[in-house]
Each structure stands twice: as structure tokens, then as C-alpha cells.
C-alpha positions as CSV (number, residue, x, y, z in Angstrom):
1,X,9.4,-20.5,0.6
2,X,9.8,-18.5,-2.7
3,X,7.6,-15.9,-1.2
4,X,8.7,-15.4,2.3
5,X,12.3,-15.1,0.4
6,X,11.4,-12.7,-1.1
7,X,9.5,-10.4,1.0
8,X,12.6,-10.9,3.2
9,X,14.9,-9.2,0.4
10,X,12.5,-6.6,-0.4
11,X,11.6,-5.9,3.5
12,X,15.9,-5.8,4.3
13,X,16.0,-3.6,1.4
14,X,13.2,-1.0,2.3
15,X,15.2,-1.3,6.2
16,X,18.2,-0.3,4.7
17,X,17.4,2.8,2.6
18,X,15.1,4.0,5.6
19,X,18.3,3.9,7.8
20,X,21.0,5.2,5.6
21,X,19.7,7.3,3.2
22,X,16.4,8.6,5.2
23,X,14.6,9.0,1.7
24,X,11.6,7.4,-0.3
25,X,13.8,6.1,-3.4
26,X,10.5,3.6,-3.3
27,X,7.7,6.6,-4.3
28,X,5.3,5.5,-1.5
29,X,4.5,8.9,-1.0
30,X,3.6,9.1,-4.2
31,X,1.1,6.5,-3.5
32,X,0.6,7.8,-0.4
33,X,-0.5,11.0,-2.1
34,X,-3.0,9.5,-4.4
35,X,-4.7,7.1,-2.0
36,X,-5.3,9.5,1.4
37,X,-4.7,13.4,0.0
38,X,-5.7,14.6,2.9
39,X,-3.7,13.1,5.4
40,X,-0.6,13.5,3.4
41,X,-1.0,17.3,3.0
42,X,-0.4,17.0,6.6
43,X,3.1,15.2,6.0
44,X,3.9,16.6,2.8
45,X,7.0,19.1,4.1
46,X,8.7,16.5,5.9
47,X,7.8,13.0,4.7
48,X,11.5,11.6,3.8
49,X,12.4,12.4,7.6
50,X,8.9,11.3,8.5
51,X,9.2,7.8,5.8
52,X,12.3,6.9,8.0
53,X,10.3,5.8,10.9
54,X,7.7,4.4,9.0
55,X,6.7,1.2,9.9
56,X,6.0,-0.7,6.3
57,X,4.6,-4.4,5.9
58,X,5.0,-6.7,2.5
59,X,3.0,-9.0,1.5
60,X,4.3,-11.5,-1.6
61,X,2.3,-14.0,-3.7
62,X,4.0,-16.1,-6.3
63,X,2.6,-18.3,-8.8
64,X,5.0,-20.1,-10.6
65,X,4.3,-21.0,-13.9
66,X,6.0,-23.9,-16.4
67,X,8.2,-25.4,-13.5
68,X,8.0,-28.4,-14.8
69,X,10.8,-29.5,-17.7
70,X,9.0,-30.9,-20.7
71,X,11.7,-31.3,-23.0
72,X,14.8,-32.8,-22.7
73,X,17.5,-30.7,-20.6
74,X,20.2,-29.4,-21.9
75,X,22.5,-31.2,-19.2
76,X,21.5,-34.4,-20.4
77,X,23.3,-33.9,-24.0
């Protein structure tokens, strides 16, 4: 649940810039640029109108770690 939560927040968030601000605040092409050169030299002069229509997909993995309260709480005392 913690997972789809929070791809949910980061998804509406990546939505929301896309719409208003039509601008890669996110640096994806950045990434973009270092993972397929050659097809972003193709987008480079207009990628924030181009990242505004983009179509982007997040995938979240959490592992939580020391959920579990070993001592005693603090609400207790």
C-alpha cells in the first residue's frame, strides 16, 4: 500500500508540472540525454513543449526496515 501511495504522489506530481508549468523541473532529459543520445538530438530544441505530452510510468519498491518497536514507547511513560 506504501508503494502504490507513493507512486500515486509522485505520478500526480509529474501530472501537474507537465500541465502547468510545461517544463522538466524533474531532469529526465537529462537522463534522457545520457541513455539514447541519438534520439534526443532529435528532441533536444523543443523537449519542455515535447516533455508535456509525454507519457511517463513509475514504478516504486519499498522495503521497510525496523518497523517493529523494540523498546518501550515513549507513549507508554
Amino acid at each position: 500500500m506504501t508503494a502504490k501511495m507513493i507512486g500515486k504522489n509522485i505520478l500526480s506530481n509529474i501530472k501537474k508540472v507537465q500541465k502547468e508549468y510545461q517544463t522538466d523541473i524533474f531532469g529526465f532529459g537529462e537522463e534522457m540525454y545520457r541513455q539514447d543520445y541519438q534520439n534526443f538530438k532529435k528532441v533536444q530544441d523543443h523537449w519542455d513543449e515535447l516533455f508535456s505530452y509525454a507519457i511517463v510510468k513509475v514504478h516504486v519498491k519499498v522495503q521497510l526496515r525496523r518497523s517493529g518497536i523494540r523498546t518501550k514507547s515513549l507513549l507508554s511513560n
